[in-house]
N, C-alpha and C positions, 0 to 999 in steps of 0.2 A: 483468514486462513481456513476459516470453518466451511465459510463458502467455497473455496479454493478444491479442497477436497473433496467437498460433496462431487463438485463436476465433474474431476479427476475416475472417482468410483463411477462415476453414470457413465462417462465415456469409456471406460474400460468394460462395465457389465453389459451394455448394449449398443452394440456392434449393428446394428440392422440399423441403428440413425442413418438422415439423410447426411450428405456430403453437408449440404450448406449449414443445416444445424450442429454439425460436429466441427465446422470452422467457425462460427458462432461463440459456441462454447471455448475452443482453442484463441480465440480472439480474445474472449470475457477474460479467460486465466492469466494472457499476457496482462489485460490490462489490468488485474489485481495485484499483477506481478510488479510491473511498471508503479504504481502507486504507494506499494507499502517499500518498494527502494525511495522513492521520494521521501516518506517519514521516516524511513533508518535513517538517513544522509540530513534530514529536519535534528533529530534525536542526537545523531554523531555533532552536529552544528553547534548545537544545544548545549552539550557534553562540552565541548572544546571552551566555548567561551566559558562558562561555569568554572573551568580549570581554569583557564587561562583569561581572567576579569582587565588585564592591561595590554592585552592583541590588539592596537590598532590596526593592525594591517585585516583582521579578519574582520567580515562582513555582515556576520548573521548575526540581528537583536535575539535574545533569550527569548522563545517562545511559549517555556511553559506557564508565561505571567499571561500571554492573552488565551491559553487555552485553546494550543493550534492543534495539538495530538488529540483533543477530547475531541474537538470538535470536527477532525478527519476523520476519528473512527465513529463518529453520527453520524456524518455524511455515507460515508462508506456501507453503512448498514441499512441508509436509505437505498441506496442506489443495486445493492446489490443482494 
């Protein structure tokens, strides 16, 4: 989100960017956008089963035994 923001205030304070660097950055935001709905929807997964331990119909193993949120937001901090 930290990064998310920063770009947010650079695109707003300086307006003389090139087109292609300002759809660059518009680009990067989606795709931090796109990413962290991926780990709400991981997190909401997460949530459900935890409640609900006898849902055969639902899909997603608990992930916070293999360490799938730490280790997206390492990833995430490498890449961005």
């Amino acid at each position: 989100m930290e990064r998310r923001s920063k770009l947010n205030i650079y695109l707003d304070n300086n307006k003389d960017i090139s087109l292609e660097k300002t759809h660059q950055m518009q680009g990067a935001i989606k795709e931090m956008d796109h990413i962290l709905n991926i780990l709400k929807k991981h997190k909401q997964a997460e949530t459900h089963l935890e409640n609900n331990p006898k849902d055969d119909v639902f899909l997603f193993k608990p992930i916070h035994d293999q360490g799938f949120i730490h280790n997206a937001k390492e990833f995430l901090k490498d890449v961005f």
